[in-house]
C-alpha positions as CSV (number, residue, x, y, z in Angstrom):
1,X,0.3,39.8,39.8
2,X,-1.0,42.8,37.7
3,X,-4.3,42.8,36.7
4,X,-4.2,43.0,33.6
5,X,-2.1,39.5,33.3
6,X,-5.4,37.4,34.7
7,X,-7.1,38.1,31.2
8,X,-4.5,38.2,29.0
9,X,-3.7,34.8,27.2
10,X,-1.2,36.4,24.6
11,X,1.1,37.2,27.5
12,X,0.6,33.9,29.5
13,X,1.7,32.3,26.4
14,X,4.6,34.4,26.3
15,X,5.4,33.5,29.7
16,X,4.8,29.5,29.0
17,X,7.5,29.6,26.1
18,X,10.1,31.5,28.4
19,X,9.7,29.4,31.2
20,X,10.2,26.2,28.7
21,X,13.7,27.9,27.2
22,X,14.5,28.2,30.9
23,X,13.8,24.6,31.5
24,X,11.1,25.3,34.4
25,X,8.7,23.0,32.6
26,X,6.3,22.4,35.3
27,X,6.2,26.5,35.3
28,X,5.4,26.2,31.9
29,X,2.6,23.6,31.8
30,X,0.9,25.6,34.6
31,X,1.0,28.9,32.0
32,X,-0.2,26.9,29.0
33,X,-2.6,25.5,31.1
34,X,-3.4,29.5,31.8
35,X,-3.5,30.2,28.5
36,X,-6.2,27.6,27.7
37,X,-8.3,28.4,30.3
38,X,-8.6,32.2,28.7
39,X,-8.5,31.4,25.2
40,X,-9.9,27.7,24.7
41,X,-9.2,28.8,20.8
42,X,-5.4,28.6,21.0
43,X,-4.9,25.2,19.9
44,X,-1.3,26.1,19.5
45,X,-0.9,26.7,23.5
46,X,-2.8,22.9,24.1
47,X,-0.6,20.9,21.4
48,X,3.0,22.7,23.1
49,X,1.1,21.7,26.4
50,X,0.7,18.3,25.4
51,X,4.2,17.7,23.5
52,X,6.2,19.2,26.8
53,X,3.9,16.9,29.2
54,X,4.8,14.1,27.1
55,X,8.6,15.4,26.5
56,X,9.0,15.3,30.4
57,X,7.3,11.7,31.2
58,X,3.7,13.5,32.4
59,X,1.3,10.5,30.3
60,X,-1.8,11.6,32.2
61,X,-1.2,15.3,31.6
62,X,-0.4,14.6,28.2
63,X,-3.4,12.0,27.4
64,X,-5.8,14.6,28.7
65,X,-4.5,17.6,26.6
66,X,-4.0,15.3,23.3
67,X,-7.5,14.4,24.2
68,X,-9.4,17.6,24.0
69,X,-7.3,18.3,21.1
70,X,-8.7,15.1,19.4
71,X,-12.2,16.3,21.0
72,X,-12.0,19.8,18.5
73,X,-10.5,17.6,15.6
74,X,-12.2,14.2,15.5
75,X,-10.0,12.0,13.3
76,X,-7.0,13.7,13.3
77,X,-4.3,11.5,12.3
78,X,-1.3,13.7,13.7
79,X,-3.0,13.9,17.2
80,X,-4.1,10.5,17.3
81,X,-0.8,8.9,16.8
82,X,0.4,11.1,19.7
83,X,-2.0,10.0,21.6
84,X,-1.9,6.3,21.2
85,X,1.4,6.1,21.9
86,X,0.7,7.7,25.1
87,X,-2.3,5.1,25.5
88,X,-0.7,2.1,24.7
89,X,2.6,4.0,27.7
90,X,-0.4,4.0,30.1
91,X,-2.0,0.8,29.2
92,X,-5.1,2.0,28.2
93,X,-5.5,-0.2,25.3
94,X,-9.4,-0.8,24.9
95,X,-9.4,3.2,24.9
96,X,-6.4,2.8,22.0
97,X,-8.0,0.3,20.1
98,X,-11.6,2.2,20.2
99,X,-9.8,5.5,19.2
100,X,-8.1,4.1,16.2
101,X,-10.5,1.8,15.3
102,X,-13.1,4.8,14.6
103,X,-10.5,6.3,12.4
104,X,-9.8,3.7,10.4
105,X,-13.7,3.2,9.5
106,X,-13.7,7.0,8.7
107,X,-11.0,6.5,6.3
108,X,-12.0,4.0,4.8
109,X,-15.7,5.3,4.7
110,X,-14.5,8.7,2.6
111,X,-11.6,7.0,0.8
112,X,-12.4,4.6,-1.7
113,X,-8.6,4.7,-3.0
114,X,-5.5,4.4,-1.0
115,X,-3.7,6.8,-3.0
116,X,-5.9,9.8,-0.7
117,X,-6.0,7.7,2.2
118,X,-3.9,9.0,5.2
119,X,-4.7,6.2,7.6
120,X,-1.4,4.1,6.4
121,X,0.0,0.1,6.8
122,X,1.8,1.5,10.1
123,X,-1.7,2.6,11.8
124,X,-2.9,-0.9,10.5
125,X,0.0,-2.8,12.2
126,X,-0.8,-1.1,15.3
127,X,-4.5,-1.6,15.7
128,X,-3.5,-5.5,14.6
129,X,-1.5,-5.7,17.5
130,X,-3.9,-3.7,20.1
131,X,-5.9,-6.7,19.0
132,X,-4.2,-9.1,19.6
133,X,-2.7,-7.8,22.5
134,X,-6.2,-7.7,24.3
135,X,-6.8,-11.4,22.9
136,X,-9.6,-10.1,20.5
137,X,-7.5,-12.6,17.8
138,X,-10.7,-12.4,15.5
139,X,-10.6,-8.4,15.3
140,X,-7.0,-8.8,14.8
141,X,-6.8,-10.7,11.8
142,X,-10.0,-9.0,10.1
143,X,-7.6,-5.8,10.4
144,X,-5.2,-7.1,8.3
145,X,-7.0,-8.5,5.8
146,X,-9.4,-6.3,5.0
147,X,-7.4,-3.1,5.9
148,X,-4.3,-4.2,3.7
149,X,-7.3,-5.2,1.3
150,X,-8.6,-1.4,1.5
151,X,-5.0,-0.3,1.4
152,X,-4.7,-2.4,-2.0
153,X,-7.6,-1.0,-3.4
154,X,-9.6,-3.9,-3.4
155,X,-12.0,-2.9,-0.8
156,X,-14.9,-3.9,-3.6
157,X,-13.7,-7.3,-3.5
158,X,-15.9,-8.5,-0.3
159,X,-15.9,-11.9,-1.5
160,X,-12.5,-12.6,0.0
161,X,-14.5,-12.5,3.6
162,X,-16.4,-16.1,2.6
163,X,-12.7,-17.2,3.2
164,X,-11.9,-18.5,6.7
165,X,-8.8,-19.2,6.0
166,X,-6.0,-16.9,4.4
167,X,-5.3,-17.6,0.7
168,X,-6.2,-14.5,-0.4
169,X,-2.5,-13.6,0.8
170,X,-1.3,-16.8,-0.2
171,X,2.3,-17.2,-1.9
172,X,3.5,-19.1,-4.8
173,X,4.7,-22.4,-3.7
174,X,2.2,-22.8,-0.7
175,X,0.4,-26.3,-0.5
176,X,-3.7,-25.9,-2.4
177,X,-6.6,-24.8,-0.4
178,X,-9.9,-26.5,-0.8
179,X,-12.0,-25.3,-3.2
180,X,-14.5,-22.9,-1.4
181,X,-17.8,-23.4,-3.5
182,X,-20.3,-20.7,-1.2
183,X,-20.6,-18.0,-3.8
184,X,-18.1,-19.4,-5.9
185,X,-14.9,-21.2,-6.0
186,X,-12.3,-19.0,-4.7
187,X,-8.7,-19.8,-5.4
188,X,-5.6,-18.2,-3.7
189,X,-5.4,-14.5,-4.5
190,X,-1.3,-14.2,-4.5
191,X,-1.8,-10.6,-3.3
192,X,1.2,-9.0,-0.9
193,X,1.3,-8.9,2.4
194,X,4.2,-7.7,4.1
195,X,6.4,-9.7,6.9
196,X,5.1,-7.5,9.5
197,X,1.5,-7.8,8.7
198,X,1.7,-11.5,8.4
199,X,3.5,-12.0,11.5
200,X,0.3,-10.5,13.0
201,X,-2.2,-12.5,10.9
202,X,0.0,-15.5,12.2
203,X,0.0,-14.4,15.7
204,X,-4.0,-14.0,15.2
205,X,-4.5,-17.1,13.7
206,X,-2.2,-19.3,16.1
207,X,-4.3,-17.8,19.2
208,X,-7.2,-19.0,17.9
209,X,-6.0,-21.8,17.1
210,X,-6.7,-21.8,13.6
211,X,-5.5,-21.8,9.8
C-alpha cells in the first residue's frame, strides 16, 4: 500500500464509495471505518458507514456508528430515529427508551409551542410503546397525555395531572366522571387524541389494571 494512502482520508473515502458501487460492502465499511479513524471530523464518512451497516443487516455495526454520531450531536432527531429503530431490531429497549426519553424533555424544555417543535406524535407513539413494552404502564400513559398535551399546546395546563383517570381526552357521549374537587372541579376536557395514541393509553391503563 503506498504511503501516502495511510494518512490520507480523502482518498480512503474515495475508495469506501467505489467499493460500495461495486457492491463489496464489507470492503467498504472497512475504508469508512479508515476514513474515520484519520479524520474523526467527516461526519459524512460515519453517517454512509452507518446507513450501509444498517442497509446490509450489520445492527451492532450500525448502533455503534449512529451512536458516536448521536455522541457529536446530542438530540438529533434524524440520528436518533435511525438509531432506535436499530435499538428496538436488537432489543435494546431500556437504551431506546432512555435515548428518546431525553429528547423528548429537551424538546419540550426549549419548545414551548408545537408549531417549532420537531419531536412529533410519531416519536411519542413510539416511546408509548417502549413503555409499555417494558411493563413501565405508568411511564407509558404519562407519555401520552402529557406529550399530546405539549403537542396541543397546553403544556401550561398542569392541572390535568390531578386526574387519575383520563377525561381530559374524553369524547362526547362517554358516561360522567366524578367530580374531582383537589384543586378544583375538573370536568372532561373533550381534547383529541388520535386512535393510535389511545390504543396505547388503553393498553397502559388495562395493564395496570385501571381506568
Amino acid at each position: 500500500m503506498a504511503a501516502h494512502l495511510r494518512h490520507d482520508a480523502d482518498e480512503w473515502d474515495r475508495l469506501a464509495r467505489q467499493s460500495r458501487e461495486h457492491g463489496y460492502n464489507q470492503q467498504a465499511l472497512y475504508r469508512y471505518g479508515k476514513v474515520h479513524s484519520l479524520d474523526p471530523t467527516n461526519v459524512d464518512a460515519l453517517w454512509d458507514r452507518a446507513l450501509l451497516a444498517k442497509d446490509i443487516g450489520d445492527f451492532r455495526t450500525a448502533r455503534n456508528v449512529f451512536t458516536a454520531i448521536l455522541v457529536r450531536f446530542p438530540h438529533d432527531l434524524t440520528v436518533l430515529r435511525e438509531l432506535y429503530t436499530i435499538l428496538i431490531e436488537l432489543f435494546e429497549l431500556p437504551t431506546c427508551a432512555d435515548l428518546l426519553q431525553a429528547v423528548f424533555e429537551h424538546y419540550q424544555r426549549i419548545y414551548t409551542t408545537p408549531s417549532e417543535a420537531v419531536f412529533t406524535k410519531p416519536d411519542l407513539l413510539v416511546l408509548a410503546h417502549l413503555y409499555n413494552a417494558l411493563g413501565d404502564h405508568d411511564k407509558a400513559a404519562h407519555t401520552i397525555r402529557r406529550g399530546t398535551r405539549w403537542l396541543q399546546g397546553r403544556a401550561e395546563q398542569r392541572y390535568w395531572d390531578l386526574c387519575e383517570d383520563d377525561r381530559e381526552y374524553d369524547v362526547d357521549g362517554w358516561p360522567g366522571r366524578s367530580p374531582i374537587w383537589e384543586g378544583g372541579r375538573i370536568q372532561a376536557g373533550r381534547f383529541e387524541l388520535d386512535a393510535n395514541a389511545r390504543h396505547r393509553l388503553a393498553v397502559a391503563r388495562i395493564k395496570m389494571g385501571g381506568d
